[in-house]
C-alpha positions as CSV (number, residue, x, y, z in Angstrom):
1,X,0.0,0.0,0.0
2,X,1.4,3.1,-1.0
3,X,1.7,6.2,1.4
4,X,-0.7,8.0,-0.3
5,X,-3.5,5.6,0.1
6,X,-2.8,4.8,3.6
7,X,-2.7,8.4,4.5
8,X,-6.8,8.7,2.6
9,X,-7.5,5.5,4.3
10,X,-6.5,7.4,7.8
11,X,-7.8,10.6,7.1
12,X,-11.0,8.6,6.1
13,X,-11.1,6.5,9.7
14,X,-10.3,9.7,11.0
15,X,-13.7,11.1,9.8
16,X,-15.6,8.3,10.5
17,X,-14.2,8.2,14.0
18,X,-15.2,11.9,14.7
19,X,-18.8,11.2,12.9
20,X,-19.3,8.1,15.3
21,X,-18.6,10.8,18.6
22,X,-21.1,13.4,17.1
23,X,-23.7,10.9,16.9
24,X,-23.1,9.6,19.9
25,X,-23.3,13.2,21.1
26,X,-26.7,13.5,19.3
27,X,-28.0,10.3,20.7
28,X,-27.4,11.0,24.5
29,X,-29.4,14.9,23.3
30,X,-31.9,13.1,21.3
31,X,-32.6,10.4,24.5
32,X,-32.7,13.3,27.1
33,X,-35.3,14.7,25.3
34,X,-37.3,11.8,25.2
35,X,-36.5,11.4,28.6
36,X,-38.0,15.1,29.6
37,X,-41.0,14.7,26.8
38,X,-41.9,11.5,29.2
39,X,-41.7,13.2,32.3
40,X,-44.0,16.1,30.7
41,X,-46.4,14.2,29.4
42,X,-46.7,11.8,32.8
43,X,-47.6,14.8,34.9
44,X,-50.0,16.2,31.9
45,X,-51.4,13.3,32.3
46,X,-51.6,13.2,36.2
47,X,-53.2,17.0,36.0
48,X,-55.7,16.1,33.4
49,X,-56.7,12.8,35.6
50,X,-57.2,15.3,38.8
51,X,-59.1,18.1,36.4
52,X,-61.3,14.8,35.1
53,X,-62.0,14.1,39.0
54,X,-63.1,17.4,40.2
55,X,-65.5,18.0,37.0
56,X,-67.1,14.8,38.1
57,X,-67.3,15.3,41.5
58,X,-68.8,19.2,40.3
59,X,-71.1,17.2,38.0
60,X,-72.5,15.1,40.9
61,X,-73.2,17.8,43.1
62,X,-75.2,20.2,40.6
63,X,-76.7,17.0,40.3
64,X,-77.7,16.4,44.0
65,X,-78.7,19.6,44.5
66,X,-80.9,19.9,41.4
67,X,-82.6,15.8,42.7
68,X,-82.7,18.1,45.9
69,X,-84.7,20.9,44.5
């Protein structure tokens, strides 16, 4: 193998090396962010299940007090 072509094909490893950490680096970003949508959506979630309760719980006592009237 000539110098030449095992400089390219070092340079070229070199690149792919370098590509590989980026993406890694975009992975771990990427999988926070999925990690923090989760978390979001969980307690969206838990608030809409508590909002669900009260409405219901308003909904039987308009309807109490209207068997009441």
């Amino acid at each position: 193998m000539e110098d030449a072509d095992l400089q390219a094909l070092t340079t070229k490893l070199e690149q792919l090396i370098q590509r590989v950490e980026q993406l890694k680096l975009h992975n771990r970003a990427l999988l926070a962010n999925e990690r923090s949508w989760r978390e979001e959506r969980a307690h969206l979630i838990e608030k809409n299940e508590l909002a669900r309760s009260k409405v219901e719980a308003m909904i039987l006592r308009l309807k109490a007090l209207e068997q009441d009237s």
